[in-house]
Every structure is written in C-alpha cells, then in structure tokens.
matplotlib code that plots the C-alpha trace (Angstrom):
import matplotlib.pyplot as plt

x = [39.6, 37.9, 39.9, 37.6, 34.3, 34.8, 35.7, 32.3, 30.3, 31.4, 30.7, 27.4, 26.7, 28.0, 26.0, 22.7, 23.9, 24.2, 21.1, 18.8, 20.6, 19.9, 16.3, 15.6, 17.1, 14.9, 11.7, 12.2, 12.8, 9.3, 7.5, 8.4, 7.5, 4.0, 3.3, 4.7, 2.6, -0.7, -0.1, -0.2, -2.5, -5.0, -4.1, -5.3, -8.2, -8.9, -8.1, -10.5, -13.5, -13.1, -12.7, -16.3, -19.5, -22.7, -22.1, -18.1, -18.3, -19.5, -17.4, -14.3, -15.5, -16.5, -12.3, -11.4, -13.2, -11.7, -8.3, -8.4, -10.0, -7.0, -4.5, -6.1, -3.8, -4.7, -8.9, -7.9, -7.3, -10.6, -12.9, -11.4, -12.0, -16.0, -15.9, -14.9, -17.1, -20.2, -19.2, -19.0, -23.2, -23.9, -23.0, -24.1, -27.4, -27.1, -26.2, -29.3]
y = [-31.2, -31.0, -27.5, -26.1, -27.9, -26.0, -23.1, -23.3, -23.6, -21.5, -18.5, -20.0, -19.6, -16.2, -15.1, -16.8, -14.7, -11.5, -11.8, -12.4, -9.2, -7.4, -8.9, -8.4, -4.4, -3.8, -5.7, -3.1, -0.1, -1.1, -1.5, 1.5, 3.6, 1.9, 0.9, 4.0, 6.3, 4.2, 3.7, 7.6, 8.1, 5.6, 6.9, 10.5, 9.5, 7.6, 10.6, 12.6, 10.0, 10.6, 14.2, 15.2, 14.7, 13.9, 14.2, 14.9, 11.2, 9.6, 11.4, 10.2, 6.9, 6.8, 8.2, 5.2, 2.4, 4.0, 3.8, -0.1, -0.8, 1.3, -1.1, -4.1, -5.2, -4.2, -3.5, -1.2, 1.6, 1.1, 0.3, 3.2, 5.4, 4.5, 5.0, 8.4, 9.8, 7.6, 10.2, 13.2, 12.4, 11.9, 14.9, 17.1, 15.1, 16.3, 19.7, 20.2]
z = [-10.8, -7.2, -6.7, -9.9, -8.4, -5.4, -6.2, -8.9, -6.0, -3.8, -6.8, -6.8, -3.8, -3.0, -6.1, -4.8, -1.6, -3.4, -5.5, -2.2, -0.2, -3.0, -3.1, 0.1, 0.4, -2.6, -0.8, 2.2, -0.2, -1.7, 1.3, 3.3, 0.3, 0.0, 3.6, 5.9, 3.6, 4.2, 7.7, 8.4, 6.4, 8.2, 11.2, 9.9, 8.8, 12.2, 14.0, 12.0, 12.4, 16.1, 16.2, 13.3, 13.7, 11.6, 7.7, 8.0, 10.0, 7.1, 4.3, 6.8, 7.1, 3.2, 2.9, 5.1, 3.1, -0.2, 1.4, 2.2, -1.2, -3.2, -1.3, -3.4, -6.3, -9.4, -8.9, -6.3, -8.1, -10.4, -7.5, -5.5, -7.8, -8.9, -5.2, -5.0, -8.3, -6.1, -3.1, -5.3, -6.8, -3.0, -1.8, -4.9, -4.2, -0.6, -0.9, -3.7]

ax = plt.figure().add_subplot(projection="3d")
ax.plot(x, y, z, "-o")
ax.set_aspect("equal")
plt.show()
C-alpha cells in the first residue's frame, strides 16, 4: 500500500516537472521571437534619431512612440495604428 502511494507521487511530481520545462522552453521561445525583434528595432530607430535632422527627427521619433505603444497588449495594435494614419494626414498636410 505505501509502495503504490509512493510511487503515485513520485509520477506526480515528475509530471509537474515536465509540464514546467516544457512551460518554461515555450516562455523563452515566445519571448525571443517577440522581444529580440523589438529590441533591434528600437535600437534602429534610436540610431536614426541621432543621425537626421529637422522633419526626419520627428517622423523617427513619431516611429519610436508608435513602436512602444504596439508593445501594449491588446490596444496596441489599434492605438498604433490611429497613430500611424495621424502621421500619414500630417505629412500630406505638410507637404501641400
């Protein structure tokens, strides 16, 4: 009788172990394909804002907002967008 209980517990446990390695290797696998790609492209965008002048400053910095807004959960994508068709009137308006 105590042979079974132990024996129950220890498959218990090494499924609890399995299900969190498996967890955790998907958790990695889903942020380096969502944070490595942000990072460098931050990092672009940084470079660029350093390197332009005048008008191309702002659109770079205007790129830079709309990338930290897109990393919200769920509104990001929506308020990143309205951000980008805002960008687009600005510089029609500009350029007319």
């Amino acid at each position: 009788m105590n042979t079974i209980n132990i024996i129950d517990s220890t498959v218990l446990f090494l499924g609890i172990c399995l299900v969190l390695l498996l967890a955790g290797i998907l958790f990695v696998k889903f942020m380096a394909s969502i944070y490595v790609p942000f990072i460098e492209e931050r990092d672009f965008i940084r470079m660029e804002i350093v390197r332009s002048k005048g008008d191309a400053r702002i659109h770079w910095q205007h790129e830079l907002r709309r990338l930290y807004i897109a990393q919200i959960p769920l509104i990001g994508v929506f308020l990143a967008e309205r951000s980008r068709k805002k960008s687009i009137e600005r510089r029609k308006k500009l350029s007319s």
